[in-house]
C-alpha positions in Angstrom: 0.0 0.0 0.0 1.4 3.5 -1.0 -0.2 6.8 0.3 0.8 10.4 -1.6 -0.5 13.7 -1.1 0.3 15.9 -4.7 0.2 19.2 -5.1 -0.7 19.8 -9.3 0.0 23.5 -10.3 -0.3 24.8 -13.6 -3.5 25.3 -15.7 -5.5 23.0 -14.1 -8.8 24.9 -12.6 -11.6 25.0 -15.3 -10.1 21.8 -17.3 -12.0 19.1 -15.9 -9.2 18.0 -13.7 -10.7 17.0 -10.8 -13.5 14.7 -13.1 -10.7 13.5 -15.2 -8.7 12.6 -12.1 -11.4 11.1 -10.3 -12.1 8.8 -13.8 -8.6 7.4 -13.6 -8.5 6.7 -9.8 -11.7 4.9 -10.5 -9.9 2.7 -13.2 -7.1 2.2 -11.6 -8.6 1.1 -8.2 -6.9 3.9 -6.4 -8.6 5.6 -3.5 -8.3 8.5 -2.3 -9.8 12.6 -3.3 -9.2 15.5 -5.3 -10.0 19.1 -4.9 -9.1 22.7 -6.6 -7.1 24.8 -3.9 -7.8 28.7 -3.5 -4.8 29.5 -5.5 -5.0 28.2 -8.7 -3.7 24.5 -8.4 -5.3 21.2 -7.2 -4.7 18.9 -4.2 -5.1 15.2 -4.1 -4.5 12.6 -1.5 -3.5 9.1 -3.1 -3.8 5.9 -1.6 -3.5 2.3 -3.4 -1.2 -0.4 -5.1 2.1 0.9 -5.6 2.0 0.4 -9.1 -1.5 2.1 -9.4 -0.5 4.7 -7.1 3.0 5.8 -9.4 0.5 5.5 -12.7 -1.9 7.8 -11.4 0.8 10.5 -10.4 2.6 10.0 -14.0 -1.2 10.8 -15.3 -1.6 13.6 -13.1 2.2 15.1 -15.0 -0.1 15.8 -18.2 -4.2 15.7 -16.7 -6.8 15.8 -19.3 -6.7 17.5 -23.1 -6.8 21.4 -22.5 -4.6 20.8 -18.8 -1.3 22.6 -18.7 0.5 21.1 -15.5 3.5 22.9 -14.8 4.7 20.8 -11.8 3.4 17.9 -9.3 5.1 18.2 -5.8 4.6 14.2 -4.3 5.2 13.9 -0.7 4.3 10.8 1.2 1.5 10.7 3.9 -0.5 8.4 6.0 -3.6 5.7 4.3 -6.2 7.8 5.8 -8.5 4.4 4.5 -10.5 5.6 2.3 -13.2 3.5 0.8 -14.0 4.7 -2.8 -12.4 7.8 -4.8 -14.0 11.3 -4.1 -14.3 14.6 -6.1 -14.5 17.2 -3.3 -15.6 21.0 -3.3 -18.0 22.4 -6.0 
């Protein structure tokens, strides 16, 4: 079991990031969330397979057709156990 938080900067907000994201997590079995932060780039917490975990960051490096991701920070956290893959805030 790996657990990330990742920090996505870049043109990410108004892109369908977070649907996109939540799509992939979904078909890769990885649980977790996603949410757009107050300045511009978008948070997600990670937790899964190893293997499913490291594809889903490598996806995260590009996002979805009209995404310009500039840079994903990756820093290791605790399994908070989440249960399914969430798209949070509005």
């Amino acid at each position: 079991m790996r657990s990330v938080d990742l920090r996505i900067q870049g043109r990410v907000q108004g892109v369908f990031y977070r649907a996109s994201t939540t799509r992939e997590a979904d078909r890769l079995g990885v649980r977790g969330w996603v949410r757009n932060e107050p300045d511009g780039s978008v948070a997600a917490h990670l937790e899964g397979e190893p293997d499913a975990v490291a594809e889903l960051i490598s996806w995260c490096g590009h996002g979805p057709p009209g995404a310009r991701v500039e840079r994903v920070d990756v820093e290791d956290s605790a399994p908070t156990g989440a249960a399914g893959f969430t798209t949070l805030g509005g």
